[in-house]
Each structure stands twice: as C-alpha cells, then as structure tokens.
C-alpha positions in Angstrom: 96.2 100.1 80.2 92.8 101.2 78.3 89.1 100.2 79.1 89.5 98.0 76.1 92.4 95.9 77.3 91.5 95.5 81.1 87.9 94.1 79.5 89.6 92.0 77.5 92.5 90.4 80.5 89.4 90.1 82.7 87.1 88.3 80.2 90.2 86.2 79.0 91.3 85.4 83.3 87.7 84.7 83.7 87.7 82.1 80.8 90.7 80.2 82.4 89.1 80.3 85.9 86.3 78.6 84.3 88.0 76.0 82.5 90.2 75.4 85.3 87.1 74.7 87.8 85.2 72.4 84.9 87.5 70.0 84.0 85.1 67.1 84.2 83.0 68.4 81.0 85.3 68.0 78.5 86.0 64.0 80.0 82.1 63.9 80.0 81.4 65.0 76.6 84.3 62.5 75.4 83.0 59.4 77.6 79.6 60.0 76.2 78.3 56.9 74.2 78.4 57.2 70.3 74.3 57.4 68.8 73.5 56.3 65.4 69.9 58.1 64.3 67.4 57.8 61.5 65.3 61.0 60.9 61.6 60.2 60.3 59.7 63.8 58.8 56.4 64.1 57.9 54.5 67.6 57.5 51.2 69.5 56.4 50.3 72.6 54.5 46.8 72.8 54.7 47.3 76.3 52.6 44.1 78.6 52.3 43.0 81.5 54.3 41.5 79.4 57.5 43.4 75.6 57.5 42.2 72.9 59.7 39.7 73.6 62.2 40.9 73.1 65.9 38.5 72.7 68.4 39.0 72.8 72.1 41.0 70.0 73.7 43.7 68.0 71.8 43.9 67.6 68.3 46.2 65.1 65.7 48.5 67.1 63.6 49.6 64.4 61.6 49.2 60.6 61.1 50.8 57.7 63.5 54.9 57.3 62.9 56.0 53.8 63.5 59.1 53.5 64.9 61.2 50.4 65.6 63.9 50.4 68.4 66.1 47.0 67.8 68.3 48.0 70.7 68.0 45.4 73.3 68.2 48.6 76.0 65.9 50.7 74.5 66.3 53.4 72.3 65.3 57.6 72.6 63.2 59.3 70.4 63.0 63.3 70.0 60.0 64.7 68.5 60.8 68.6 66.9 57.7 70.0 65.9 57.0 73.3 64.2 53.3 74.3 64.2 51.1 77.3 63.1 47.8 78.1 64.3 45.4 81.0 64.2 42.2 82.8 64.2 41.3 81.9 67.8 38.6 82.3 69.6 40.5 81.6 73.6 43.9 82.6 74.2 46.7 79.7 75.0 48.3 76.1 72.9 50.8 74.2 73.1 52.5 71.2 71.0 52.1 68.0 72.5 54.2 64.6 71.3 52.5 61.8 72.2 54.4 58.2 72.5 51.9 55.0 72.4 49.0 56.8 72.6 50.5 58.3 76.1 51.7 62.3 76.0 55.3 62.5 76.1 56.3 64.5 79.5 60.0 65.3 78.9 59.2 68.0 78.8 55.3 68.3 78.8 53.4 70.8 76.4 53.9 74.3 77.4 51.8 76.9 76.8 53.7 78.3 73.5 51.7 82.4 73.1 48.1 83.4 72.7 46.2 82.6 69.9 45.7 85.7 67.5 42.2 85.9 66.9 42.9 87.9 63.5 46.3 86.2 61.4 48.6 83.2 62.9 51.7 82.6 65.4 54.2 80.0 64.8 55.9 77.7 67.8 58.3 74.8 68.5 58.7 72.3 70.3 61.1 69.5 71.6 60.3 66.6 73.3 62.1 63.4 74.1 61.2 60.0 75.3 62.8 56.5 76.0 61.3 53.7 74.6 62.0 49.7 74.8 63.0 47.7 72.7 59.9 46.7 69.6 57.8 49.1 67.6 56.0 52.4 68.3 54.0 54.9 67.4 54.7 58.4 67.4 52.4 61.7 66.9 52.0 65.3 67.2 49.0 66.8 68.5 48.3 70.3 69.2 46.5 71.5 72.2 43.9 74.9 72.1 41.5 76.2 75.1 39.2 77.3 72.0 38.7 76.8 68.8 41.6 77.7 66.5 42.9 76.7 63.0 45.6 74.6 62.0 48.4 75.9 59.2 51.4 75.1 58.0 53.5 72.7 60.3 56.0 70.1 60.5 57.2 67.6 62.9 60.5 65.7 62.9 60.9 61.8 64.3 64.3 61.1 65.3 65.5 57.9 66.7 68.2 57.0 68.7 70.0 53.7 69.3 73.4 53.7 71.6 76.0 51.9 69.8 78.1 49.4 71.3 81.4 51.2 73.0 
C-alpha cells in the first residue's frame, strides 16, 4: 500500500470514528427551530483622502436602526459590521454594536489591529443580542484610544423571530 492510500484509509477511518462518536449533531441541527429574518443595511462612504474625524473614546458610525420584534418571546438581532479607519495618532479599535443605547457584549468589541498612522486597515465584526418583544434601536460605533479617521464602512441589521414549530 503507498503513502497516498494509507493517508487516505486513515483520514477516511478517522471520518467514521468521528461520525460515529457525534451522533447527536446531526439530531441537533435538525431539532433546531426554523428563523424567519429581515436584513436591515445601512452604510457610509465618506470618500476623500482623510474621512470622518475619530476622536478618542466611542464614536457613532451610522444613524439609530429601529427594529421591531413582534415575537411574544423575544427575538435576536446580529449586527455584521465592516469598518475602515486610518491615519491614527494611538495604536488599538474596535467595532462596537450597541442595543438601546447599551453596548452589545455577545461578544464585546475586540481590539481589531493597530491603527496605521500613514493609509487605513479594514475589520469586522459580529455581534448578537436578544431583545423582547417591542421596538429597538440599533447602532454601530467604533472605538479608537486616539484620534483616527473614519472610511468607508458598512453595517448589517438582521433580525430574528423563531417561528412557531
């Protein structure tokens, strides 16, 4: 038997050991409740050789989303956010949805890279956050430990409403 095949009757033995000892996440995946979504997008393109000014601390990216959740249970949002900034004058930011006016913490804002203090960096983000039944605002802000500028970026509101079995 060559190198080739024993790589290829271990990887496929392997495969079946693992599907054998995982049954439960294909029952899972099946059980899991169906979602109907609506997809609210908004985005900026501030253009020119600087953009927005950032200054240290947290700044808006965009203007209040409301949302409405008519599920009596609540309803998920997820907040995907692609942001550039650049020509900083201090190192670290992050993306940061907020929920209500409170910053969403699944997960919180990570530090995305440093800020280049001579062109821009791009990052991403994904956040999530349940929410009650009734109306709600969503936002993107973006977080710098100096001042920075803002550039081209966009930030996608989705909602999502179990639906009955």
């Amino acid at each position: 038997m060559s190198i080739s095949n024993t790589s290829l009757l271990i990887v496929l033995c392997c495969g079946s050991l693992a599907v054998a000892f995982m049954p439960g996440i294909a029952a899972d995946q099946a059980k899991s409740p169906k979602q109907k979504s609506e997809t609210f997008i908004t985005w900026g393109n501030p253009g020119g050789s600087g953009g927005t000014l950032l200054v240290k601390g947290y700044n808006v990216v965009d203007t209040p989303q409301a949302i409405n959740c008519t599920n009596t249970s609540g309803c998920t949002i997820e907040i995907d956010a692609m942001v550039g900034v650049g020509y900083g004058n201090y190192g670290s930011w992050g993306i940061c949805a907020v929920v209500d006016g409170a910053p969403v913490t699944t997960p919180p804002c990570w530090n995305q890279s440093t800020i280049p203090d001579n062109g821009f960096v791009t990052g991403n983000s994904r956040q999530n956050a349940q929410v009650s039944m009734g109306m709600h605002t969503v936002q993107t802000e973006v977080l710098v430990l100096g001042n920075a500028y803002l550039e081209n970026w966009q930030s996608d509101y989705i909602l999502y409403t179990p639906s009955p079995g």
